[in-house]
N, C-alpha and C positions, 0 to 999 in steps of 0.2 A: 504494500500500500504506500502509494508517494507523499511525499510533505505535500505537495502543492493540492494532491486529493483531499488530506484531513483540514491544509486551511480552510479550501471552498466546504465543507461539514461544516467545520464552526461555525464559518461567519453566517451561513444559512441559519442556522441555529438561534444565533443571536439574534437576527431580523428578525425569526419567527417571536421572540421571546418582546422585542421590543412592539411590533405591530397585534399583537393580542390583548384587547381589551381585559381587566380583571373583570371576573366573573360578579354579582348582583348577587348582594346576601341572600342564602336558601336556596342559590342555585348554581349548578354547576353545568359547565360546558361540555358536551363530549362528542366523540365523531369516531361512526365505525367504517371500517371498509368497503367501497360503494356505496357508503351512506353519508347524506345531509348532515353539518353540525347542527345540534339542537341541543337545548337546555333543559338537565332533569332539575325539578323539585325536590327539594329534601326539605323540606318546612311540611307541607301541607301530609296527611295520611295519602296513599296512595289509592287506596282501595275507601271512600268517603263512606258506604254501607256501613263498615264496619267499623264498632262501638272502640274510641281509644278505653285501653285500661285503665280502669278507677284508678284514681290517683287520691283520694282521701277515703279517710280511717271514718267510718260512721263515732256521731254522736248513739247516746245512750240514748236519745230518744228513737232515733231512727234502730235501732237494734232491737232495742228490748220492747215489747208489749205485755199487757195481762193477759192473762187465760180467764175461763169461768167463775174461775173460785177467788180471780181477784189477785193470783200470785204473781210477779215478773218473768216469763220466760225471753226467749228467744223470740224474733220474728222471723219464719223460717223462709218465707217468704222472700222477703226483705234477703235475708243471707245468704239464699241460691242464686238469687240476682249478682248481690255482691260478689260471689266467688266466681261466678261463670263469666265476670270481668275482669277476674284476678287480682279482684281488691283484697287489703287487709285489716284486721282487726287491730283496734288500741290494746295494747297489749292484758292491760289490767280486764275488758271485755273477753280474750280469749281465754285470761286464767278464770274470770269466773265460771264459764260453760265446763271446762273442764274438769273445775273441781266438785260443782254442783252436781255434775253427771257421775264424776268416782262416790261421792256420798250415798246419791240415788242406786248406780250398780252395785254396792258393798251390801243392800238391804235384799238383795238376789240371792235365793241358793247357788249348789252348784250345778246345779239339777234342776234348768227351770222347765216349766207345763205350759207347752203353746197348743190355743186350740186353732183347728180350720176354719175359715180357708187360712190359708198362710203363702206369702211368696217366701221362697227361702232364696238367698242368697250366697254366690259363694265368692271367692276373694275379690278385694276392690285394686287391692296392692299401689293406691295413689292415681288411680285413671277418675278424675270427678268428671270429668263427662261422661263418659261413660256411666256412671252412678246414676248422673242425669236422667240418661236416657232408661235407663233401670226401672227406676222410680215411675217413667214415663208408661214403660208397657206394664208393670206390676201395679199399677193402678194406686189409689187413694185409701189410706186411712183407713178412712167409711166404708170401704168395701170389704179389704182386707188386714191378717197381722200382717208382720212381715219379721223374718229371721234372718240374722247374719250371722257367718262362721267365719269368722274372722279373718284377717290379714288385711285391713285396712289400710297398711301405707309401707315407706320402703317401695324399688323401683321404679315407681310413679312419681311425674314431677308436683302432684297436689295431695300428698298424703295429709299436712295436716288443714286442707282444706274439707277431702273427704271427711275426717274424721271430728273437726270441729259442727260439720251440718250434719252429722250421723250423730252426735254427742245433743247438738241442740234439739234433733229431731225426738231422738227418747227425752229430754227431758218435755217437750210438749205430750207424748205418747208414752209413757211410762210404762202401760202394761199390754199397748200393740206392739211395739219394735222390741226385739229383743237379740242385742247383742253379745257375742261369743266371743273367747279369747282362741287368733291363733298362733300360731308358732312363732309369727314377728312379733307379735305384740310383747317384746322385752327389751332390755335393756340392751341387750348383747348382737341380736342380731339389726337392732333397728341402730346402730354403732359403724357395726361391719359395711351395711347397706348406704341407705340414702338418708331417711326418716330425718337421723340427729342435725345432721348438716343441715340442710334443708330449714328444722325449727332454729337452728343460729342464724341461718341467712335470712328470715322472713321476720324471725322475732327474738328468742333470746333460749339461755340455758333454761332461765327459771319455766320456760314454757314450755322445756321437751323434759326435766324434772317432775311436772306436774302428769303432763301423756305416761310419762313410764310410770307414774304411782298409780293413775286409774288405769294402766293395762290389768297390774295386779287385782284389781276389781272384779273386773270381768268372768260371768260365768265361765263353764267351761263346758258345757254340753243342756239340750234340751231334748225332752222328747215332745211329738207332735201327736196328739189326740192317745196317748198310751200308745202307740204301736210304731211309730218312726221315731228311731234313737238318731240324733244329730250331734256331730261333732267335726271339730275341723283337720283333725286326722284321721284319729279311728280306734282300732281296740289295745286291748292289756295284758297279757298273762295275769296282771293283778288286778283287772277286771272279771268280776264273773258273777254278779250282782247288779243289782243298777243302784242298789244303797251301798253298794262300797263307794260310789261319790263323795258319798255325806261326808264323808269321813280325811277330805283331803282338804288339805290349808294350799286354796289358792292365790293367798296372798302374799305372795310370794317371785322372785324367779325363777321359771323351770331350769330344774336341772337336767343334769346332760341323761337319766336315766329314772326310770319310776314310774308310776302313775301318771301323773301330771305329764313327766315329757311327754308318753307314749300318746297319752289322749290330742296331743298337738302336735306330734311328728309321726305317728306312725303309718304306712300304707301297705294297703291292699297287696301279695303278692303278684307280680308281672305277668305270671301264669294263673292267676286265681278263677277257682272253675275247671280248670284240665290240669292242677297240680302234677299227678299221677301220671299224664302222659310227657310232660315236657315242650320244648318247641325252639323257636329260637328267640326267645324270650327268657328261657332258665332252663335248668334241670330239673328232670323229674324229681318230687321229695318224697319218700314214703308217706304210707297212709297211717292216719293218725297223727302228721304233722299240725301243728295249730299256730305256733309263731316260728320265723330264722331272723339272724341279725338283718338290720336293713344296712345292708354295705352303702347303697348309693347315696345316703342322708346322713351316713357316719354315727347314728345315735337312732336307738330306740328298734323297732320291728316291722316287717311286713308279716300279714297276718292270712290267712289261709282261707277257703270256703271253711271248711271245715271248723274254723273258730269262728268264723260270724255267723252259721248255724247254730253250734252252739250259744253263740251268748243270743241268738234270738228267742232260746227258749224262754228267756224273760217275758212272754207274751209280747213280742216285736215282729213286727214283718221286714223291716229291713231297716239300713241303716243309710244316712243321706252323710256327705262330707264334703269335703272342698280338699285345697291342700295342693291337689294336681289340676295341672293345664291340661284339656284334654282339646284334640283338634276339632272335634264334633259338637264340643261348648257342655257335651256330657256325656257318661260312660254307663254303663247299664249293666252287672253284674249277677246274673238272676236277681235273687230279692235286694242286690246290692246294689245302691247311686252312688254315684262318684262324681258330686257337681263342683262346678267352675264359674265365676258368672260370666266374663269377658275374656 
């Protein structure tokens, strides 16, 4: 490349740099290849339909309303609007919902009684549109209860949006909605995950402090009408009753084995149903198998036909859970469900 080549570059260069107007605040100049210079907008929204994100923290008044009885709730209303904008709460507002609802869940067995109809739901894991939409085809209050098997947050970019309108919502509905603990719902995994981050970046410690006390809250199985046993894992070797519930302190962190874990990590063997024959899915087990280690979750068991038969002799038809994705949105195991919700 010659000198006299890179002069004539420069000095082109320079011309260009002295003959171009500055750009007009909120907008900028550009020019693609066989194409017109033209000026984009960076001030105005591009897409005008679409609502900018709230940018202010409601007053108490616009949050809170009475119920019948004259008490302070939530306006749930008002706070589906607010989050499907991606607005936020005053902080001192989000601790109240939170703590009022661990108070409210603490007065739960562990072993709560839903009757029909019921939507049941299964993990939310932070998708609140999605919940949106939930709510949307599972119909109204008045129609219906509605049950959840936990894992409200974690992976999703709005867990504690999901779970601040699922917290206000039981506290309006205290004995329709009836929420479950699952396996995120601790300290430990909501750590590892997204959950903790997430409440530093939107609000503070003292607010994912408060999420981890009323995780401990939270039931940990219901059954529907006496005959569907609901839980967000599944079964026990130290299960074999439905009153050996009564008898566990779920207030607590689960630990890495026991009751408590298993009721929130355990699942369904991969072969459950054709044990006996195998597939490429596992190895055949012998008959008479009821639990094996769950190698793939590192903690707790998968559990056999042959042991939720058994514990159906509780007077149960079948058992509903959540826990696993499935690609069909549900899984269908003779008298076994294995739901999901999104």
């Amino acid at each position: 490349m010659s000198e006299k080549y890179i002069r004539n570059a420069v000095a082109q260069i320079q011309e260009r740099r002295t003959s171009v107007p500055p750009p007009m605040p909120g907008r900028v100049s550009g020019v693609g290849i066989g194409q017109e210079s033209s000026e984009i907008n960076t001030v105005d929204r591009p897409v005008q339909s679409v609502p900018a994100p709230a940018s202010f923290t409601p007053t108490d008044e616009q949050l809170f309303t009475k119920d019948e009885k004259g008490q302070r709730v939530p306006d749930t209303a008002f706070l589906k609007q607010h989050f499907i904008r991606e607005g936020r709460l005053k902080e001192e507002q989000a601790l109240e919902i939170v703590e009022r609802t661990r108070e409210l869940l603490s007065t739960e067995p562990n072993l709560v009684q839903v009757k029909s109809p019921v939507t049941i739901c299964g993990d939310i894991h932070g998708q609140y549109y999605d919940l949106m939409k939930l709510f949307e085809v599972g119909g109204s209050f008045e129609e219906n209860n509605y049950l959840f098997l936990g894992d409200y947050v974690d992976r999703g970019n709005f867990g504690i949006e999901c779970l601040l309108y699922l917290y206000a919502l039981k506290l309006r509905n205290p004995t329709r909605l009836v929420l479950l603990r699952g396996n995120h719902e601790c300290k430990h995994l909501t750590e590892y995950f997204t959950f903790k981050r997430e409440c530093l970046h939107k609000y503070s410690a003292r607010i994912y402090d408060a999420c981890i006390a009323s995780f401990c809250a939270l039931p940990i199985s219901a059954v529907v009408d006496g005959r569907f046993f609901c839980v967000h894992g599944g079964l026990s070797p130290e299960l074999t009753r439905l009153s050996d519930l009564d008898h566990i302190n779920r207030f607590q962190e689960p630990g890495s084995h026991g009751l408590l874990c298993d009721l929130l990590w355990s699942d369904p063997i991969p072969t459950y149903g054709h044990e006996q024959e195998g597939s490429q899915h596992g190895l055949p087990v012998a008959p008479g198998t009821n639990f094996l280690p769950n190698t793939q979750r590192g903690c707790s068991y998968t559990f056999t036909y042959e042991a939720a038969c058994k514990f159906e002799y509780n007077g149960l038809l079948g058992i509903i859970r959540g826990h696993e994705a499935q690609d069909a949105g549900c899984a269908i195991y003779f008298f076994f469900v294995a739901s999901y919700a999104f």
